[in-house]
Every structure is written in structure tokens, then in C-alpha cells.
C-alpha positions as CSV (number, residue, x, y, z in Angstrom):
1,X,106.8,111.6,116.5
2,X,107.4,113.3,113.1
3,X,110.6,111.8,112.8
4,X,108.9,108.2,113.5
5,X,107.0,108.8,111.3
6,X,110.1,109.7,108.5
7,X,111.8,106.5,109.2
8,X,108.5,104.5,108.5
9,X,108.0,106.4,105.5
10,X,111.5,105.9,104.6
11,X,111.5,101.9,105.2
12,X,108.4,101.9,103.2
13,X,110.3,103.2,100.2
14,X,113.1,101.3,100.5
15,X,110.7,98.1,100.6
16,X,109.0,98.9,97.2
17,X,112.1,99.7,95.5
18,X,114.0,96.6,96.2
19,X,110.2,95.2,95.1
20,X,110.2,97.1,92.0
21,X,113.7,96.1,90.8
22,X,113.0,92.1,91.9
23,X,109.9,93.0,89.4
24,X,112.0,94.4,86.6
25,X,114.3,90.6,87.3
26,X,111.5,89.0,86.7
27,X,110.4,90.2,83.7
28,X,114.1,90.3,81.9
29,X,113.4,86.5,82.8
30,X,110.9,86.1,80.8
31,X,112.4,88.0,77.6
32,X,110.7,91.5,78.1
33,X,112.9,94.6,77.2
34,X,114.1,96.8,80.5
35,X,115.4,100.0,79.7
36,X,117.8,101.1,82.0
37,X,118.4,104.4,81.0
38,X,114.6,105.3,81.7
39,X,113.8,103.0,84.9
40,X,113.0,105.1,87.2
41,X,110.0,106.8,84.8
42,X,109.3,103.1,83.7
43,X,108.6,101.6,86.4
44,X,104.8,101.5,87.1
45,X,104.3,100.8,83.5
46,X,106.9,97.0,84.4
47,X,105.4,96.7,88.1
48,X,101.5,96.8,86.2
49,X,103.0,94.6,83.0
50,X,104.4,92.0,86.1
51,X,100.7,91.6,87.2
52,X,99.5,90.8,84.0
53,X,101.7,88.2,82.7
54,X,101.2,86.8,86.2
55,X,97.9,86.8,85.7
56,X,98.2,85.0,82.2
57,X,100.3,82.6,83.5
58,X,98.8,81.7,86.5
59,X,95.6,83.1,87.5
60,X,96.9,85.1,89.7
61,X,98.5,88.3,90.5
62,X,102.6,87.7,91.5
63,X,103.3,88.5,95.1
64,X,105.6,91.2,94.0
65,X,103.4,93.2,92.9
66,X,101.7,93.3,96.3
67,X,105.5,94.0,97.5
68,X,105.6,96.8,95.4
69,X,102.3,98.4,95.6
70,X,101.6,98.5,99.2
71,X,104.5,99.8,100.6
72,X,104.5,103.1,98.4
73,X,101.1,103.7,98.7
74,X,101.6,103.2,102.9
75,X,104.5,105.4,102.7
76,X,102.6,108.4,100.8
77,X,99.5,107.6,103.8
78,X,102.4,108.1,106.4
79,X,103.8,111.4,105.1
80,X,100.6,113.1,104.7
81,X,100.0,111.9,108.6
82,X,103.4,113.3,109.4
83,X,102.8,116.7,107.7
84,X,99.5,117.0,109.5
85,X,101.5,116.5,112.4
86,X,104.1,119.0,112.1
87,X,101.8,121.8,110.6
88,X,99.7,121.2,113.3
């Protein structure tokens, strides 16, 4: 079951990184700045700057950011369950 649980974890991951760097397209295609060489600590700061000039532009919150946010937060929610399991 622990293992399961892993491999859900593990797609969940891999779902918000391919969100996040959709996200960080997005943005370099409407001019803002990406800086490589820091991503991975700058991500959250692009993925929260996406929702707001989606917001500006349309009124809405961009799907990505949905794509993004869900799936890491499910994934820490799934390996807290599977540690409960396997200390258990």
C-alpha cells in the first residue's frame, strides 16, 4: 500500500512540475524575466506572479495555476498518509 502510495505521490510531482515550467512559458511570453540559474527557488514566486497577471488580464485565475498548485499540495497530503502508514 505504501508503495501505492509513492507512485501517487510521485505522479503528483511530476504533474506540477511540467505545470510549473508551462507557467514559467507563459510568462517569458509575456516579457517577464525567468532566471534559470535560480528556478527551482523561484518558482512559487512565477507560479503566484502567473495568477495575477491572469487575473489582470482576464478576471480570472489561469488554469495552470490550478495545474500547479493542486497536485503538490495532493502529493504532500499523500506522503504524510503514506508515513502514517508505514510507522504505523
Amino acid at each position: 500500500m505504501v508503495s501505492v502510495l509513492g507512485w501517487v505521490a510521485g505522479a503528483c510531482v511530476a504533474w506540477a512540475v511540467v505545470a510549473s515550467m508551462l507557467i514559467v512559458g507563459e510568462l517569458r511570453k509575456r516579457g517577464v524575466h525567468i532566471s534559470f540559474f535560480w528556478l527551482r527557488l523561484l518558482i512559487p514566486r512565477y507560479v503566484a506572479e502567473y495568477a495575477e497577471r491572469t487575473r489582470e488580464e482576464s478576471g480570472r485565475t489561469g488554469p495552470l495555476f490550478y495545474h500547479a498548485v493542486v497536485p503538490i499540495n495532493a502529493a504532500l497530503v499523500v506522503a504524510v498518509i503514506a508515513l502514517f502508514l508505514k510507522w504505523r
